[in-house]
N, C-alpha and C positions, 0 to 999 in steps of 0.2 A: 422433428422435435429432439431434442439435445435433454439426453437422461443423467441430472446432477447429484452428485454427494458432498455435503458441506460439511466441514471438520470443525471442530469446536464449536457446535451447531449452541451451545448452550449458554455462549459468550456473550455480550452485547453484541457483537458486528455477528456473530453466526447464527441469533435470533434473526433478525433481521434480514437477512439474506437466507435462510430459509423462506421464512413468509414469503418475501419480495416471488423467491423461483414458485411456490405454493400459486401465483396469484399471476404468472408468466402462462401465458398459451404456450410459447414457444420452447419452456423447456419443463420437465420433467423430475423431480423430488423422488430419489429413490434410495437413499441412504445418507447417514449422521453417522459421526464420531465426535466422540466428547474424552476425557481425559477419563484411567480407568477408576479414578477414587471419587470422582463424582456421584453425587449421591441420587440421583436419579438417571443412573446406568441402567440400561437394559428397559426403560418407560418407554411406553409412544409416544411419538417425538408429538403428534398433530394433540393431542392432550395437554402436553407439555406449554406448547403455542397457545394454547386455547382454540383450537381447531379444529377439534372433536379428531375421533382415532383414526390416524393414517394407513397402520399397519406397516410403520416403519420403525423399530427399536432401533432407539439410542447405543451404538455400539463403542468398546473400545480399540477393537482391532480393524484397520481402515483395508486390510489385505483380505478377509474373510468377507467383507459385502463389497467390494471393490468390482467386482464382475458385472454386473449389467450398467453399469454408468460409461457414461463421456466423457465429462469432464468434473474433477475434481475443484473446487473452490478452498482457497485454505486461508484465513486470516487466523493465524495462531502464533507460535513463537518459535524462534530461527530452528531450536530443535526438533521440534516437533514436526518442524516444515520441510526439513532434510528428511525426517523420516518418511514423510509422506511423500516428499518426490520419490526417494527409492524403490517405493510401491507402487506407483505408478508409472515407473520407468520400468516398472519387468513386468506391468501391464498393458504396459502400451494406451494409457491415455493422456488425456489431454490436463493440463492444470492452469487452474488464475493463481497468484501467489499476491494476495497485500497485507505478508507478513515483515514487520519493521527489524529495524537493529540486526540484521543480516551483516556479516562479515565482508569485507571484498572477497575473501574466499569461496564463502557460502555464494555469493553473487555471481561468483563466475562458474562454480557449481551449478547454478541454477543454468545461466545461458547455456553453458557446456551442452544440457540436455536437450536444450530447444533441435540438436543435430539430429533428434527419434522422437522424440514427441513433438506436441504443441507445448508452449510455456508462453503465460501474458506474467510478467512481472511488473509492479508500481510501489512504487510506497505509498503513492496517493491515488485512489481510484475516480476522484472526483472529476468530471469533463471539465469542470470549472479553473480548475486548479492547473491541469495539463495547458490547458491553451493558454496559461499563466506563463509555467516552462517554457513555453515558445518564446513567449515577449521578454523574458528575462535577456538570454542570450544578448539578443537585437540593443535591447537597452545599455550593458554594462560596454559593450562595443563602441557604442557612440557616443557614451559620456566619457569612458578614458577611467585613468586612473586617478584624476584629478576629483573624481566623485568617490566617496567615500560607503562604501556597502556594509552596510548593518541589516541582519535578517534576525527577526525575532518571533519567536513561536510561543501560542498560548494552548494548552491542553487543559483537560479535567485531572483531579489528582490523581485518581488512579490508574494514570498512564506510567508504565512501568518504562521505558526508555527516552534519555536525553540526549543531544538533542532529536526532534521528531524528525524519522525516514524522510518526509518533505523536506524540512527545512535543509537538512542534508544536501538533498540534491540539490533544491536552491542553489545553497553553496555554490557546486560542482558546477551548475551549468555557468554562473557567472566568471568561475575560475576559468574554466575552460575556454568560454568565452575571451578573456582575457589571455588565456597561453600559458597560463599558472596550472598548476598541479595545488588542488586542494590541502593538501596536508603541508605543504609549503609557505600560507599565507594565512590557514584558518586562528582563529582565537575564538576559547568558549567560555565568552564570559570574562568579566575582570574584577581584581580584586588588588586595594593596596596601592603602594607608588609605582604605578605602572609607566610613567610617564607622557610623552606625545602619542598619538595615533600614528601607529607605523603606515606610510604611503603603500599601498596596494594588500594591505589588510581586509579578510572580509571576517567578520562577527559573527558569531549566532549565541543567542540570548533564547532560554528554555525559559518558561514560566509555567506551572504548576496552580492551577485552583479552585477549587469549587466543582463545577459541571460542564465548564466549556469544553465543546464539542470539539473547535480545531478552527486556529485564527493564524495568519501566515502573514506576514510583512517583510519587504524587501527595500529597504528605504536605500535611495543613493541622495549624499549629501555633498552638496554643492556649498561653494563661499557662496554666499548670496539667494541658496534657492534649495530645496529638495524634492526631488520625486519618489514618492511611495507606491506598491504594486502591493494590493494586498485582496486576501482570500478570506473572504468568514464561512463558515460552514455550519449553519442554521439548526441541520439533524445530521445524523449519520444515512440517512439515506439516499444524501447524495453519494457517499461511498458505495454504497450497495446498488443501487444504479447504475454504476460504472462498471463495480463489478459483474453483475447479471449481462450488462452490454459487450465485456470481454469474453463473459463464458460464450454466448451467443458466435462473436465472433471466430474463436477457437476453435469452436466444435466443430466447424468447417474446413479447419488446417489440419494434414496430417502429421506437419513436422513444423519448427519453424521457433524462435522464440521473438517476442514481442515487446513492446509497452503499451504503453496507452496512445505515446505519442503518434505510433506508427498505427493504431488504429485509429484514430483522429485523423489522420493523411484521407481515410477513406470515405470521409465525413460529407 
């Protein structure tokens, strides 16, 4: 049994991934951190859930209860998530990380560590979504660049970064796919006399509204035809699902960094 601590336990995605490890055989709820001006600092967390009392307070120092856990779970935000690997990196544990809008720097910070720890990295934790990643590649290969890639993403408003960590990659794997360097081809969004559609452009289009949960499309357009590859995502518990699946798997690695992809290989 793999003993977890979830950070920003008090969020939408670190409610829920609490409960989710709460209700896991397999691993074990032994500490929360939430941000320290939160106003139910220092409550029990299993109260908090409606879970009756766990005998785990809400902390905001993630290095003071840090000690009897495994694995760390963090969907928070890129700074908070630097801080938390550095504490965990001179604790020697293991972390999942599906916090978005990370820098390439922050990104290769993160890998860098997988050389002492364990580290699962995604933007998108969904299985669904990953074996998506696969087929992208494969696809923008075989239509060329005569197909025209447009990816557009729908969140709920109070998603604080554009475009979404998916759609991102998206991107990336197509480009890459293609022999392009993303920064070299991306466009976000248009506006004005922009004129033709530049040949080997790829798009991403943010949309902002209401409660959606998280909607992903990869359209390639053809004279004559298009293929669309697209993802809905119903609840957030397909996230927390995935997630719960990488802690699981981690907790097993001593060292080592990951994706999803690469734990999908083992599927």
């Amino acid at each position: 049994m793999a003993n977890i601590i979830v950070t920003g336990v008090l969020g939408r995605m670190g409610r829920l991934i609490a409960t989710c490890v709460l209700e896991r055989s397999t691993l074990k709820l032994v500490g929360a951190t939430e941000q320290a001006d939160h106003p139910n600092m220092g409550q029990d967390l299993g109260e908090l859930l409606g879970k009756g009392k766990l005998g785990i307070s809400v902390s905001s120092d993630l290095d003071n209860i840090i000690g009897p856990s495994d694995v760390i779970i963090d969907f928070t935000a890129p700074t908070a998530t630097l801080k938390h690997l550095n504490c965990v990196q001179k604790h020697k544990k293991a972390i999942v990380i599906g916090t978005t809008a990370l820098s390439t720097d922050d990104k290769k910070n993160i890998q860098k560590a997988g050389e002492n720890i364990g580290v699962v990295m995604a933007p998108n934790m969904s299985i669904g979504v990953n074996l998506l990643f696969n087929l992208l590649g494969d696809v923008a290969k075989k239509l060329g660049e005569e197909y025209d890639i447009e990816i557009t993403e729908k969140h709920h408003k109070f998603k604080k970064d554009a475009p979404s960590g998916t759609a991102v990659r998206m991107a990336e794997i197509v480009a890459e796919a293609r022999g392009k360097n993303l920064d070299d081809v991306v466009c976000y969004g248009r506006k004005g006399l922009v004129g033709e559609r530049k040949k080997g452009e790829i798009s991403i289009h943010a949309i902002r509204a209401g409660d959606i949960i998280g909607e992903h499309t990869v359209t390639f357009g053809g004279m004559g035809e298009r293929v669309e590859l697209t993802h809905i995502a119903h609840s957030r518990e397909t996230f927390v699902r995935g997630a719960i699946f990488a802690a699981e798997f981690i907790s097993k690695k001593k060292n080592g960094f990951f994706t999803m992809q690469d734990i999908l290989k083992g599927i």
